[in-house]
C-alpha positions in Angstrom: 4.8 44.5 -55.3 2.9 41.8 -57.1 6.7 39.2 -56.8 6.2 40.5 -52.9 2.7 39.4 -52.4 3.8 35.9 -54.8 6.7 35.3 -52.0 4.4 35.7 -49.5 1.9 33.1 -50.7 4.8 30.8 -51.1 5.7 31.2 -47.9 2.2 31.1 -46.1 2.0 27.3 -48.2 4.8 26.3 -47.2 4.0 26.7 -43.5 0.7 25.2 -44.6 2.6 22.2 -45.5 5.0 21.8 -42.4 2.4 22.0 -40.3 0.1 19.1 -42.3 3.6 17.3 -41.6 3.8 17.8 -37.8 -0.1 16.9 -37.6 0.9 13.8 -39.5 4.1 12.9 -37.3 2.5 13.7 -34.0 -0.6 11.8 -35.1 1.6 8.6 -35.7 3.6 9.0 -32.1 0.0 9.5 -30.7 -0.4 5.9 -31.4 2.1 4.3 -28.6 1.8 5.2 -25.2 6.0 5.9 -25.1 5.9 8.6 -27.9 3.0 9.9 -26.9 4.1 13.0 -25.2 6.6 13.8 -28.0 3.4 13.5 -30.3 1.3 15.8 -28.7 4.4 18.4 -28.8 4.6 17.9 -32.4 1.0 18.6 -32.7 1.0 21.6 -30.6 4.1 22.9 -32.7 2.2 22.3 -36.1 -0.7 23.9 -34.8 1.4 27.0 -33.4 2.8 27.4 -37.0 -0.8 26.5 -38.7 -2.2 29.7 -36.6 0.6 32.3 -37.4 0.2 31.4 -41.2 -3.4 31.6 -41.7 -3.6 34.9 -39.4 -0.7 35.7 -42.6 -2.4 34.6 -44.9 -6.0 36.5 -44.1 -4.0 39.3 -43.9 -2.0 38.9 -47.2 -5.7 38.4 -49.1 -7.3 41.7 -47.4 -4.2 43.4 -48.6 -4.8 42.6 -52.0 -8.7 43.5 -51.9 -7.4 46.9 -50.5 -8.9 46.2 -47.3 -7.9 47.2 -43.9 -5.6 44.1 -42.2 -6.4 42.0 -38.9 -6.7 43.5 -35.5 -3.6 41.9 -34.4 -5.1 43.0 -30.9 -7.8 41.1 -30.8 -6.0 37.8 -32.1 -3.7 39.1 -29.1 -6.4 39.4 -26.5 -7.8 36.2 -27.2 -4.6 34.0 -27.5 -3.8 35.6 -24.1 -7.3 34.5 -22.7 -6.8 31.0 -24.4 -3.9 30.5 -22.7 -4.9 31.6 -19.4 -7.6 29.2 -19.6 -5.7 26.2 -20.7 -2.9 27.2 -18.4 -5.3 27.0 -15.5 -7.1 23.9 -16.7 -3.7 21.5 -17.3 -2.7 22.7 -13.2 -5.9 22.5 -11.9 -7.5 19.8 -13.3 -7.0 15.9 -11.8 -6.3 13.2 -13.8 -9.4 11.5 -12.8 -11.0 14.5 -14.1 -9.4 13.9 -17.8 -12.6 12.3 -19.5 -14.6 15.4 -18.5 -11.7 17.9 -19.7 -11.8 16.2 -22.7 -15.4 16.1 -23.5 -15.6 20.2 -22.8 -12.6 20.0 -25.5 -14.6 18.7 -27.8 -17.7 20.7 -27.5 -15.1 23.6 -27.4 -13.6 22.3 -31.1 -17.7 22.2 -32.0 -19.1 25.6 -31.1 -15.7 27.6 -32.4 -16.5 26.0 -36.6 -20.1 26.8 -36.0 -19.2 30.1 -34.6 -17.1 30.8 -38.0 -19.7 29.4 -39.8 -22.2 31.7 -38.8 -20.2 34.4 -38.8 -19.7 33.9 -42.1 -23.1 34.4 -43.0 -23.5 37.3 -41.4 -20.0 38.7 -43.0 -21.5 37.7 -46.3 -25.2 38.4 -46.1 -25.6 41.5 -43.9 -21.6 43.4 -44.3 -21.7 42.5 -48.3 -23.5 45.3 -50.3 -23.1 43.2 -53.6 -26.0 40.9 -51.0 -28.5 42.5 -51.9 -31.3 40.5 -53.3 -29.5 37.1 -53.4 -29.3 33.8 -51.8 -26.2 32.8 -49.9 -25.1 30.6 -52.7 -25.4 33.5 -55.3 -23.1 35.9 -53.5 -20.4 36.6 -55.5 -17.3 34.8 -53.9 -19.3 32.2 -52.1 -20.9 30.1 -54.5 -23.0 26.2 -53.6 -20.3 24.4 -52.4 -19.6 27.1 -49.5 -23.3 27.7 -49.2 -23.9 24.1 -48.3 -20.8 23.5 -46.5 -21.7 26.2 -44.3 -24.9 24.2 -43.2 -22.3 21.3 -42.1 -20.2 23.5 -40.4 -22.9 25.0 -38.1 -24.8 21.7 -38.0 -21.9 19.1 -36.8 -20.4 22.0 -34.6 -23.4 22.8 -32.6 -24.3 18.8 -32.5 -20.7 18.5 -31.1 -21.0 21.1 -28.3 -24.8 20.1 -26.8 -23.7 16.4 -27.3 -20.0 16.8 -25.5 -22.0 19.1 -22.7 -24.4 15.9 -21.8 -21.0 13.9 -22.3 -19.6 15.6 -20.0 -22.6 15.8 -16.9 -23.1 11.5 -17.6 -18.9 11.6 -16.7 -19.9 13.2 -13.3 -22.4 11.3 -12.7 -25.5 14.2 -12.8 -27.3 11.5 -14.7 -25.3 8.4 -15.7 -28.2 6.1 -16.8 -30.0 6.2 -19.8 -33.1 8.4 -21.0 -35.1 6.6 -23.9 -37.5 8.9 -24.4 -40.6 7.7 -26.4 -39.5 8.2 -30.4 -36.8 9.3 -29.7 -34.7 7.7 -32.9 -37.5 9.4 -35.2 -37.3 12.5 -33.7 -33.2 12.5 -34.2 -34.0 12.1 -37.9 -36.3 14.7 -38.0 -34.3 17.1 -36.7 -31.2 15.8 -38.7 -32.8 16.0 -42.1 -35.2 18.9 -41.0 -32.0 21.1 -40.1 -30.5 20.4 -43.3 -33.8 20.7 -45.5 -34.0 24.0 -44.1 -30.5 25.7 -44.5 -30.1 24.1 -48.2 -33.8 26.4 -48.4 -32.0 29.2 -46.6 -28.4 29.0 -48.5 -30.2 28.2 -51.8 -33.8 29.5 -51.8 -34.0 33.0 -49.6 -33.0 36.0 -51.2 -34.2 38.4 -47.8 -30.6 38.4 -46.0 -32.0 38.8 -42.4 -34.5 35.9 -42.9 -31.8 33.7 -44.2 -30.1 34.4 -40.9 -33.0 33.0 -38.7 -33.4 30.1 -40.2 -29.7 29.4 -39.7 -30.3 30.4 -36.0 -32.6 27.9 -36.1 -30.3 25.0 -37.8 -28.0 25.6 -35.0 -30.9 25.1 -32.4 -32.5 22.5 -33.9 -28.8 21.2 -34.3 -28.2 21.2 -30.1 -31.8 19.7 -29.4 -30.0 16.9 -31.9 -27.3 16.6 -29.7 -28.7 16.5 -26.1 -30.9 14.1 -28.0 -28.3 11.5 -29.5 -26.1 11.4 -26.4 -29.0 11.3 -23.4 -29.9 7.6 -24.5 -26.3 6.5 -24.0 -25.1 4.9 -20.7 -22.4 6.7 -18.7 -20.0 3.2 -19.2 -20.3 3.8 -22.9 -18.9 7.2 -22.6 -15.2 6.2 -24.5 -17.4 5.7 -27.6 -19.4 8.8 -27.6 -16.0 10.9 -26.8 -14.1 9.5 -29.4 -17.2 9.9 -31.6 -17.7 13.8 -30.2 -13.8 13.9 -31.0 -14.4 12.9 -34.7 -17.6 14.9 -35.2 -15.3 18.0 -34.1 -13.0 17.4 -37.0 -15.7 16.7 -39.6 -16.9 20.5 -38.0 -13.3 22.1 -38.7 -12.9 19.9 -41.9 -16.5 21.9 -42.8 -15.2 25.2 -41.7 -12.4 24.4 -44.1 -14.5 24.6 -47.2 -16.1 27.3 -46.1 -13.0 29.8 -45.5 -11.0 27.7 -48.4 -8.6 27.2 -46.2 -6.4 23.5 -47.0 -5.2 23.1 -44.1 -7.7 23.7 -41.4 -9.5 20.7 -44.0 -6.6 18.7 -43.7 -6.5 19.1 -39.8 -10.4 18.7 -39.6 -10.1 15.2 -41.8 -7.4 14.1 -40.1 -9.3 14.1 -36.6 -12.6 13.5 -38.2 -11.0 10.1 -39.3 -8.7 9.1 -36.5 -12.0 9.4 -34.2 -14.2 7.2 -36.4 -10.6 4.9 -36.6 -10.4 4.9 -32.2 -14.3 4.8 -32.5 -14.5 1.7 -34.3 -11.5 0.1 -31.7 -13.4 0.9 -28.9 -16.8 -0.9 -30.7 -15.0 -4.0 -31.4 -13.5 -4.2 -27.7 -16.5 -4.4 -26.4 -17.8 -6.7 -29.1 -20.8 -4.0 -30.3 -21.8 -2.5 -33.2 -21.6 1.8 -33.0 -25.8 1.6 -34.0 -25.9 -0.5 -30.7 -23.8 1.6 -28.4 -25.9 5.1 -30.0 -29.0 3.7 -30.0 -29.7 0.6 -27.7 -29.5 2.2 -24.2 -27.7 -0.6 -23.2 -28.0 -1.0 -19.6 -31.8 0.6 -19.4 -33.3 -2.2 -20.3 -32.6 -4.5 -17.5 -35.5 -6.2 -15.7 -35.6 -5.3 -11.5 -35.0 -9.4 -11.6 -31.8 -8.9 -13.3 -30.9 -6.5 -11.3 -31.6 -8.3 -7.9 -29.8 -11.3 -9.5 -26.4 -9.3 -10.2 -26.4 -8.7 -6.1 -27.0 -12.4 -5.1 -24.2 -13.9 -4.2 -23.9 -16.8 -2.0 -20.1 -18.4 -2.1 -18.2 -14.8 -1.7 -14.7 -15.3 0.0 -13.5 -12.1 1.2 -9.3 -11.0 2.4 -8.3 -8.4 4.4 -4.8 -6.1 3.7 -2.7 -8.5 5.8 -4.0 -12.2 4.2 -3.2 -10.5 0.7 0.3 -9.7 1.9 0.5 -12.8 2.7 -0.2 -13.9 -0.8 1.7 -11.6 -2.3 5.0 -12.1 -0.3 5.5 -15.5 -1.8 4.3 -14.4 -5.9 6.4 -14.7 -8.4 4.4 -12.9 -10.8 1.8 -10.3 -10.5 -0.8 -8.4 -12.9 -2.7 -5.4 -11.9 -5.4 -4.8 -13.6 -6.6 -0.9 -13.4 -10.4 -0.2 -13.6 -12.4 3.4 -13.6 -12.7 2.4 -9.8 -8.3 3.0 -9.3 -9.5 6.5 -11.1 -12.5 7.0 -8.9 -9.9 6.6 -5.4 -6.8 8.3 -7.1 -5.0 5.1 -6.3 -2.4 5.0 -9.0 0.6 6.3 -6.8 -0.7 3.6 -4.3 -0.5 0.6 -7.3 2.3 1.9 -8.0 4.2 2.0 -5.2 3.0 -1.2 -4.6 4.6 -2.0 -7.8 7.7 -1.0 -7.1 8.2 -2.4 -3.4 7.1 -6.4 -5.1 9.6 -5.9 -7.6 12.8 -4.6 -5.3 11.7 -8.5 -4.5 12.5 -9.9 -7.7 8.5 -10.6 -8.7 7.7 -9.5 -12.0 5.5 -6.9 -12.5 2.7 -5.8 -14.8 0.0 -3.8 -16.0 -3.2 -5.6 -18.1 -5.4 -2.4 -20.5 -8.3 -3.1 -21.6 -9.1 -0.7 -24.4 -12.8 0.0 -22.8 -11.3 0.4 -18.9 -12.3 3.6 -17.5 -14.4 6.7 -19.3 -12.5 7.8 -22.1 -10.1 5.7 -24.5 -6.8 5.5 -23.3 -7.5 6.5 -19.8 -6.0 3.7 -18.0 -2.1 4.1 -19.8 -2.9 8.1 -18.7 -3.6 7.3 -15.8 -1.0 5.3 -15.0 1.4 7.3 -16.3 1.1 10.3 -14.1 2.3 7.8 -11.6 5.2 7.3 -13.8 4.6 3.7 -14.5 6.9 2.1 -16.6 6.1 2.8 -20.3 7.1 -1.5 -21.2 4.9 -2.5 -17.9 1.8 -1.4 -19.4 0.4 -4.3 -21.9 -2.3 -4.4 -23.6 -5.0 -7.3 -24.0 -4.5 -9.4 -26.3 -0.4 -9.4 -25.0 -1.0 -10.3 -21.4 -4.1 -12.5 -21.8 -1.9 -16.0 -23.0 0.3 -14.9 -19.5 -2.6 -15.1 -17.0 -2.4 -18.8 -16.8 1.4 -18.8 -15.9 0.6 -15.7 -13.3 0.4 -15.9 -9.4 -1.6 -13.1 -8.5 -3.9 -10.7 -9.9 -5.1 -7.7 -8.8 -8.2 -6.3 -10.0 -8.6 -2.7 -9.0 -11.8 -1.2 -9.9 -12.6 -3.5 -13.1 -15.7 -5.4 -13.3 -17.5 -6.3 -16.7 -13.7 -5.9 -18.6 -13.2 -9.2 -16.2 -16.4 -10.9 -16.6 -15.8 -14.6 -17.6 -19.8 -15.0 -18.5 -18.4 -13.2 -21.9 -17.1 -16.4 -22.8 -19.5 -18.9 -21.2 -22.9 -17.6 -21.8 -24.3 -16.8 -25.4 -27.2 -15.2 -24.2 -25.5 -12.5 -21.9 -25.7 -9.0 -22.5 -21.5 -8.8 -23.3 -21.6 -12.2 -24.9 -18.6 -12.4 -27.0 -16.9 -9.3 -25.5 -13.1 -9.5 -25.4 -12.2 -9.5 -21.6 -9.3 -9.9 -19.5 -9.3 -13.7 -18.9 -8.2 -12.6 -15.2 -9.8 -16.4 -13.9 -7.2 -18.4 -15.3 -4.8 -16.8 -12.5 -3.9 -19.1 -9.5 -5.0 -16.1 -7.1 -7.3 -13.5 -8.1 -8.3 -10.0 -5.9 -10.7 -8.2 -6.6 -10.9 -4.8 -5.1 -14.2 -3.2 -5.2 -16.4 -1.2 -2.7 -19.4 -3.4 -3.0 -21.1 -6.1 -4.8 -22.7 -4.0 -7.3 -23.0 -4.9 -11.0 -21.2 -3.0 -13.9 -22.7 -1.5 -16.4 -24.2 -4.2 -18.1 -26.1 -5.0 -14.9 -25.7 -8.5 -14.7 -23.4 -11.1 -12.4 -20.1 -11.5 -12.6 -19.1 -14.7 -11.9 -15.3 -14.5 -11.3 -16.6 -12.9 -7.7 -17.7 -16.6 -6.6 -14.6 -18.1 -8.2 -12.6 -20.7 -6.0 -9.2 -18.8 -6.5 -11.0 -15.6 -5.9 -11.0 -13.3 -3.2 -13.2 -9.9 -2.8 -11.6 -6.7 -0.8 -14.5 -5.2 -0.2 -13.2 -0.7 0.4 -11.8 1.7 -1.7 -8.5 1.2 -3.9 -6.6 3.6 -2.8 -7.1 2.5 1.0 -7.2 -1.3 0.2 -3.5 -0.6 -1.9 -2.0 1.6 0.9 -2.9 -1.7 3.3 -1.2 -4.3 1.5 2.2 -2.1 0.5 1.7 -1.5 4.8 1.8 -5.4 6.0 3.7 -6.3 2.9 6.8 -3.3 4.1 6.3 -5.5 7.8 6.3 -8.8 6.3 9.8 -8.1 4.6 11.3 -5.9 7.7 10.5 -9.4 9.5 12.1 -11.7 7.4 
């Protein structure tokens, strides 16, 4: 029996291990827009097999206490309502809608290690007879290091899901601008070191099981109140920081959860997303030429005097083209660059760009795609986007490639972009995104710039490259202004 129960562990690990290997792998393929997909496969398959062993494994150990074995119909039940939801979600949800899907994803990750967190204290503290006049951390079985990692767990998890929740409303525009409230950063701290003074007194100091319980109902409140609090300040444009941040904070929950249950791979997983969101976390700060203190707590974009704000509408040298001046334009190019914005999301207008595409190239004009890593509301959301339209994985090039080729390039087209484009990042040292890496889109001989209106991005200031001799502003939505040019451009070449 006890060779059985050895085999069994032995296999369990051994799962444990291929899976850490397919998190690894997939991870690495994540990384390049053309491996992506086969990345996120390997993922899934690693976590598939990660799931199965430690149901195994939980199993295997209550065997050996002479306990009763899991429910398998309740792991049943909610696999089948898991993937019911997620089913629903990946054929109902647009692509634009992606950043917000992602967000709940996160807050999702959150909420389940604080859930097992507090569970566990219950499991120990109120189902454990041995309980019974002892702090968490004197249970037998669960010792400090649990005890205080169990803090962490509920903490970071309920942080995650309040912060990805107010995440996710900025994405749909409930309330995009910033709140400072009064304090606000002292209060943060407060409830940051308050939660954690008071579970380290509950794990460590209260030996009355039900009251040790409260006050970690009330680390996990004062835990979401930290949440709404950190995100609220944080403009809507600066939303691929805080999801790649909310993306990290999940992992650092599971990684938590992970010391809590002993389990080595749910803390492998849990550090390997806690670090690969600070890694994309850090990218995104550096693309936008900010620090991560300035992006949490600036409220960049708050601040901006009503003068400011009137300036970034005046205007006074704007050249405007229609559909049929741009085909015009376009019909003699030799090169073109589109450059997608969160305004091609907004209009669903990636079919359009790439149709559009498509018809200059049957031409012989070459054809390409300039990413910012900032462009749009979550990081990566440009290449996705662009991909549903089945763009062409080698067409899509990211900044620092395709800024040396703007020079040498016909036409641009700027669909939806505005402070990624902003030569003032370059010219003025006193700007709001001075120093900012942009797309140097005003080197082109011909620039378009689709847009609805002349309103500022998020940094609320003028953009410069609207007044630019070799610009041209289409004032209407993408999706229309696209579906225009491929229109006259289609009657242009039937005529020639």
């Amino acid at each position: 029996m006890n060779s059985q129960m050895d085999t069994q562990s032995l296999v369990i690990y051994g799962a444990y291990l291929i899976s850490a290997a397919f998190f690894i792998l997939g991870l690495k393929r994540l990384g390049k827009v053309r491996s992506a997909r086969g990345g996120n496969t390997l993922s899934g398959v690693g976590m598939a097999i990660a799931i199965v062993a430690a149901l195994f494994e939980a199993n295997h150990t209550l065997t050996l206490e002479g306990q009763v074995g899991i429910g398998w119909t309740w792991v049943a039940g909610g696999a089948i309502v898991g993937i019911l939801i997620g089913g629903i979600a990946a054929i109902r949800v647009q692509m634009t809608e992606m950043p917000e899907m992602v967000a709940l994803f996160n807050g999702s990750g959150g909420v389940a290690s604080a859930l097992v967190g507090g569970s566990y204290v219950f499991r120990e503290l109120l189902e454990n007879e041995s309980a019974a006049g002892l702090t968490l951390a004197d249970v037998p079985g669960v010792g400090g290091s649990s005890a205080f990692t169990v803090i962490l767990s509920i903490l970071i998890g309920m942080l995650t899901l309040t912060g990805s929740i107010v995440a996710y409303l900025k994405l749909r525009g409930k309330f995009d601008a910033p709140i400072l409230l009064p304090g606000r950063n002292f209060i943060n701290l407060l409830l940051l070191f308050g939660s954690i003074g008071i579970g380290a007194w509950a794990a460590f100091g209260v030996s009355d099981p039900t009251t040790t319980l409260w006050v970690f109902i009330g680390v996990a409140v004062a835990a979401s109140i930290l949440g709404v609090m950190a995100v609220i300040p944080i403009g809507g444009a600066d939303m691929p920081v805080v999801i790649s941040l909310m993306n990290s904070y999940s992992g650092l929950a599971a990684c938590a959860t992970g010391f809590v249950l002993n389990n080595s791979l749910l803390i492998v997983a849990g550090a390997l997303v806690g670090a690969s969101g600070l890694i994309l976390t850090k990218i995104m700060c550096v693309a936008m030429n900010r620090s991560l203190a300035n992006v949490l707590f600036a409220g960049f974009g708050a601040t901006a005097s009503e003068a400011d704000k009137k300036d970034a509408r005046d205007y006074k040298n704007v050249r405007s083209a229609d559909p049929e001046s741009a085909a015009m334009i376009l019909e003699a190019a030799e090169s073109v660059i589109f450059v997608p914005g969160y305004g091609l999301a907004v209009a669903q207008a990636q079919h359009a760009c790439k149709e559009l595409g498509e018809l200059l190239k049957s031409r012989g004009c070459k054809v390409t795609y300039a990413i910012h890593p900032v462009a749009g509301r979550m990081p990566g959301h440009m290449n996705v986007l662009l991909a549903e339209a089945d763009v062409p994985y080698d067409e899509l090039v990211e900044m620092d490639e395709i800024n040396p080729e703007f020079k040498n390039t016909d036409v641009v087209i700027v669909a939806g972009a505005n402070d990624v484009v902003n030569p003032v990042a370059l010219t003025d040292p006193n700007s709001p995104i001075a120093g900012m890496p942009i797309l140097t889109v005003h080197e082109a001989k011909t620039v378009f710039v689709i847009k609805r209106s002349l309103s500022p991005g998020f940094a609320q200031i003028k953009n410069p490259l609207f007044e630019a001799p070799n610009a041209m502003m289409m004032f209407g939505d993408a999706k229309g202004m696209l579906q225009g040019m491929i229109t006259e451009l289609k009657e242009a070449l039937k005529a020639a």
